[in-house]
C-alpha positions as a Markdown table, in Angstrom:
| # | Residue | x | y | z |
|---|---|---|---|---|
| 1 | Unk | -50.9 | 18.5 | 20.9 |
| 2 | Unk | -47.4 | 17.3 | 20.3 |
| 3 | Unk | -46.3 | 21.6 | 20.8 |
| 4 | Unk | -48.0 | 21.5 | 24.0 |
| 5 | Unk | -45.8 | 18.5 | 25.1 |
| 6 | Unk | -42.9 | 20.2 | 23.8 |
| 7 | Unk | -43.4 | 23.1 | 25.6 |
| 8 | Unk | -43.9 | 21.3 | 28.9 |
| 9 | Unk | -40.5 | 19.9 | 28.7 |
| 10 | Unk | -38.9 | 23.5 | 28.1 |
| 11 | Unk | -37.6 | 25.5 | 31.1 |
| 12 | Unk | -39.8 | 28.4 | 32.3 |
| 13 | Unk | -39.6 | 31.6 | 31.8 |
| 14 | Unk | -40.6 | 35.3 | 32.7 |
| 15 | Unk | -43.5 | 37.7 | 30.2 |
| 16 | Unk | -40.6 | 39.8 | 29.9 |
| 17 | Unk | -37.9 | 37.2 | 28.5 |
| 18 | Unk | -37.7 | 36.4 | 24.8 |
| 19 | Unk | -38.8 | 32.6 | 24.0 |
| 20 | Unk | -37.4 | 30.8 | 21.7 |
| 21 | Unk | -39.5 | 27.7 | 19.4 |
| 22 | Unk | -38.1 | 25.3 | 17.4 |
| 23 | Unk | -39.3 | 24.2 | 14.0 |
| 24 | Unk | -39.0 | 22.6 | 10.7 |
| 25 | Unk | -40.9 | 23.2 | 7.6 |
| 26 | Unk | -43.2 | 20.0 | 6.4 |
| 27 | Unk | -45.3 | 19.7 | 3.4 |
| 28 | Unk | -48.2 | 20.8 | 4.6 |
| 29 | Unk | -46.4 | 24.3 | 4.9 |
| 30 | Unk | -45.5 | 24.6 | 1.5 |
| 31 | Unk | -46.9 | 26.6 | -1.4 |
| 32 | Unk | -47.0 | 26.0 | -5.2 |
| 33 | Unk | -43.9 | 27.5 | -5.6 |
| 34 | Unk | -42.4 | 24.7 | -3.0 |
| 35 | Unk | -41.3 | 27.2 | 0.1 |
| 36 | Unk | -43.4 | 27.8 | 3.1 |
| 37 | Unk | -46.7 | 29.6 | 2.3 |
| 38 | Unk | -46.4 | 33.4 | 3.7 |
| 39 | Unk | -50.2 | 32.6 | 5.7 |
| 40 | Unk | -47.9 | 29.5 | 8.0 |
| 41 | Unk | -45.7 | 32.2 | 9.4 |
| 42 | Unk | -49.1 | 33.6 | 10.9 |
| 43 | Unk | -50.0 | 30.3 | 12.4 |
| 44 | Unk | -46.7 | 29.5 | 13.7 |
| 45 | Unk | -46.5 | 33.3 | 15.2 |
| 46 | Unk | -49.6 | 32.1 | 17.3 |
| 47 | Unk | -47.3 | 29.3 | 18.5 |
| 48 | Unk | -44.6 | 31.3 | 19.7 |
| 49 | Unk | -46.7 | 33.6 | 21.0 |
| 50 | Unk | -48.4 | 30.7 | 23.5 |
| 51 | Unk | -44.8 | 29.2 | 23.9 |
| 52 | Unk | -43.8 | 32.4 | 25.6 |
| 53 | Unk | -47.2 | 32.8 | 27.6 |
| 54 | Unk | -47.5 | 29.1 | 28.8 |
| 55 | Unk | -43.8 | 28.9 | 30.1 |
| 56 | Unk | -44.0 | 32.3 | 31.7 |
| 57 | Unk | -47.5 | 31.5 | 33.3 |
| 58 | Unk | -49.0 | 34.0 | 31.9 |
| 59 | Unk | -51.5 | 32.1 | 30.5 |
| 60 | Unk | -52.6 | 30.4 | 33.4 |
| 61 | Unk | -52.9 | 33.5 | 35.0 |
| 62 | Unk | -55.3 | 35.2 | 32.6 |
| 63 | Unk | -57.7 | 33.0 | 31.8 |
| 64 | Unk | -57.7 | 32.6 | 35.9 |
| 65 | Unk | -59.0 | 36.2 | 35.0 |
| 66 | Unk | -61.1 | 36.0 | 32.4 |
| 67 | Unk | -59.3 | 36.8 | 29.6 |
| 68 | Unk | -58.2 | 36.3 | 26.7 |
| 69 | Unk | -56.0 | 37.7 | 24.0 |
| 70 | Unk | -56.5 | 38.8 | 20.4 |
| 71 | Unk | -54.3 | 40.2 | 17.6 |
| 72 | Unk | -55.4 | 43.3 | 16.6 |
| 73 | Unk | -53.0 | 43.9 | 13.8 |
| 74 | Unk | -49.2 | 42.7 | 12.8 |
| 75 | Unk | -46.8 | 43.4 | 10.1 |
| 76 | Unk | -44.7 | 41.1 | 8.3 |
| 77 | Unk | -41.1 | 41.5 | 6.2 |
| 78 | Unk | -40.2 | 38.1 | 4.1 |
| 79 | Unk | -36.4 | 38.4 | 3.9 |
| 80 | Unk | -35.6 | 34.9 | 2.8 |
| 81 | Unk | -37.4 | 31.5 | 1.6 |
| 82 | Unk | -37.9 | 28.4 | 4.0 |
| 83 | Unk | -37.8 | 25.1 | 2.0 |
| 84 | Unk | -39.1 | 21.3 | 2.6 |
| 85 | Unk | -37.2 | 20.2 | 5.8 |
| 86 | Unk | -35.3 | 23.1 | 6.6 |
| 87 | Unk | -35.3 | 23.7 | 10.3 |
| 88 | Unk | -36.1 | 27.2 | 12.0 |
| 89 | Unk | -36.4 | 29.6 | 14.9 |
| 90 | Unk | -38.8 | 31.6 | 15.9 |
| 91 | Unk | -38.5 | 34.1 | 19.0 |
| 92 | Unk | -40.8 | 35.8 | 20.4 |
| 93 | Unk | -40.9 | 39.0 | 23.2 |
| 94 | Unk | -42.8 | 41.6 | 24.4 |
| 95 | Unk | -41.2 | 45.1 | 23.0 |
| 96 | Unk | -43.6 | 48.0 | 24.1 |
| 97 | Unk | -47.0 | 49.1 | 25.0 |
| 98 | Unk | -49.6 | 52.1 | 25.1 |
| 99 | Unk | -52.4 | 52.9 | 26.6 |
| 100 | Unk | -54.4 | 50.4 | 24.8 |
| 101 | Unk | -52.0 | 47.9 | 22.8 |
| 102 | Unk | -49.8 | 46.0 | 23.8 |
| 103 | Unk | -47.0 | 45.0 | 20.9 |
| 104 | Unk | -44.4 | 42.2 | 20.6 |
| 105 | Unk | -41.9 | 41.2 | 18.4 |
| 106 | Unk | -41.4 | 37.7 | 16.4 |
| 107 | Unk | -38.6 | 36.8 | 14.2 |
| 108 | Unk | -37.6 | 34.0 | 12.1 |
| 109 | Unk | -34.2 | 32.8 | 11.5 |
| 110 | Unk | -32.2 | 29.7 | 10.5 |
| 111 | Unk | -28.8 | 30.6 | 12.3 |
| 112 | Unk | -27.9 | 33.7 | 12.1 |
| 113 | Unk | -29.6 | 34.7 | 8.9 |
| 114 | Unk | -33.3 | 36.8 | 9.8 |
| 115 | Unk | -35.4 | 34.7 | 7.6 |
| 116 | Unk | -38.6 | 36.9 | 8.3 |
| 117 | Unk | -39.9 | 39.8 | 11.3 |
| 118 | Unk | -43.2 | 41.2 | 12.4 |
| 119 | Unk | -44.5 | 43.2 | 14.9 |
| 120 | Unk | -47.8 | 42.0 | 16.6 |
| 121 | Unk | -50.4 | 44.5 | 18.4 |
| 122 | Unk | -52.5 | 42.7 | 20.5 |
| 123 | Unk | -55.2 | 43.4 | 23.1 |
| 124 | Unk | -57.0 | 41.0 | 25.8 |
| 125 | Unk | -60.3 | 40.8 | 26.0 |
| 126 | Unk | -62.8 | 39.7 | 29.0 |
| 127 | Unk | -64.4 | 36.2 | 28.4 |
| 128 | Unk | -67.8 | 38.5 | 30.2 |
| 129 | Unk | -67.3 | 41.4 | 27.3 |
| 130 | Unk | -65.1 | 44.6 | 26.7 |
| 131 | Unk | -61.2 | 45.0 | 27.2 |
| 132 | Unk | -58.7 | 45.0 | 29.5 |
| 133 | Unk | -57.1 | 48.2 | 30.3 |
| 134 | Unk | -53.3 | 47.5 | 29.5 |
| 135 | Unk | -52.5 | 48.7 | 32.6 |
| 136 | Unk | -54.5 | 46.2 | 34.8 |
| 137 | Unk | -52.1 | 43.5 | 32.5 |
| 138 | Unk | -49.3 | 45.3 | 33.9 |
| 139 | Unk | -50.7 | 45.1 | 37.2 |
| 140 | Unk | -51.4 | 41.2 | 36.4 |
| 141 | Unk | -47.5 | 40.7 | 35.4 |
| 142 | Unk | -45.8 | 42.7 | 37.1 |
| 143 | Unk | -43.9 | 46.0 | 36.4 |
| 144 | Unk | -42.2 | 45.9 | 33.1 |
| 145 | Unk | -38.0 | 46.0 | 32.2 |
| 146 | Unk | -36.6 | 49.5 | 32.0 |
| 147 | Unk | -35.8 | 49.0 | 28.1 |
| 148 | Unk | -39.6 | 48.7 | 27.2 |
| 149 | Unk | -41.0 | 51.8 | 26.6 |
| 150 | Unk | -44.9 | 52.8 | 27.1 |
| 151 | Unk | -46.2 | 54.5 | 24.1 |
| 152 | Unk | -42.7 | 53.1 | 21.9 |
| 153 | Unk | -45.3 | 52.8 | 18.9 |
| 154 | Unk | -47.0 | 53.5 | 16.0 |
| 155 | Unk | -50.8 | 52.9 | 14.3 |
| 156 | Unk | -48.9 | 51.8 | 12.0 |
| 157 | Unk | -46.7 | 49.1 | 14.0 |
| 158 | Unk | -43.1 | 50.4 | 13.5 |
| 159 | Unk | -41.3 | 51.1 | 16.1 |
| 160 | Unk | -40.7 | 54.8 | 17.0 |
| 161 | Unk | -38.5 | 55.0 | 20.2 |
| 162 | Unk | -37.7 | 51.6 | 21.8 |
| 163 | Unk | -34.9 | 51.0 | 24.4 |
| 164 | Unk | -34.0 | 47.4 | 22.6 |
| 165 | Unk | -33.3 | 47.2 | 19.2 |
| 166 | Unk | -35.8 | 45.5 | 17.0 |
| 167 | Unk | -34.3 | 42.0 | 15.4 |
| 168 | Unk | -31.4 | 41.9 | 17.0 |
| 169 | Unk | -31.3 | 42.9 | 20.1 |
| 170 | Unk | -32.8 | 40.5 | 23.0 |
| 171 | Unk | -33.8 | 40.6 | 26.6 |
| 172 | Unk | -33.3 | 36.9 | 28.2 |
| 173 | Unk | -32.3 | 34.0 | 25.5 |
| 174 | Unk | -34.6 | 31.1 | 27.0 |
| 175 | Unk | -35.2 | 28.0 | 25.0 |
């Protein structure tokens, strides 16, 4: 609840931009080993991912249409450890598509320093049954930036040819 009124008071943004979320690690995230449990970054991936979607409007316009989306697959890299208290960013964009998938990039950091990244392939689906063709989302949203690529990657979610670099490079910097 309290990351739905957060992201109310947060300016609005565009599919295309990159979101940016806010957080700090509390006990519940931690493992025995005292750093955040590798399975929170999943759950907090689902919060950026509806950060970017509810301040764009996307959301709003596809469950208008029935819809819904699902993560079909994502890889992960752990660079670094997050501790009790430490605070963290996560940003989240959309980096390419293909005839079916649709795939995005999340990355953690503290500063400067890339604390963890992953790459997300993700689908909708109709609330009736079946899919949506990826291009009747394009057609919901709107044409796409130059610098993302149809068909920019793999079955097995690393990037192949993408106009943007992945980690560091960013389209739009909301917060």
């Amino acid at each position: 609840m309290l990351f739905f009124l957060r992201v109310r008071a947060k300016s609005p943004l565009g599919i295309w931009d990159t979101s940016h979320a806010s957080f700090r690690v509390n006990l519940a995230d931690l493992d025995v080993r005292r750093h955040m449990n590798n399975g929170r970054y999943l759950s907090i991936m689902d919060l950026g991912r509806m950060d970017l979607m509810l301040r764009s409007g996307f959301w709003k316009r596809i469950t208008d249409a029935g819809w819904y989306p699902v993560v079909a697959g994502q890889t992960i890299t752990y660079r670094r450890s997050l501790t009790l208290g430490q605070r963290f960013e996560l940003a989240t964009r959309v980096i390419g598509y293909d005839e079916r998938w649709i795939y995005m990039e999340q990355v953690f950091r503290r500063g400067d320093t890339v604390i963890a990244d992953a790459i997300v392939r993700a689908r909708f689906l109709r609330a009736s049954g079946g899919s949506v063709d990826v291009q009747e989302v394009l057609e919901l949203v709107g044409r796409p930036p130059a610098d993302l690529v149809a068909a920019g990657l793999g079955g097995d979610l690393e990037p192949r040819v993408l106009g943007a670099q992945p980690v560091s490079g960013e389209r739009g910097r909301g917060r």
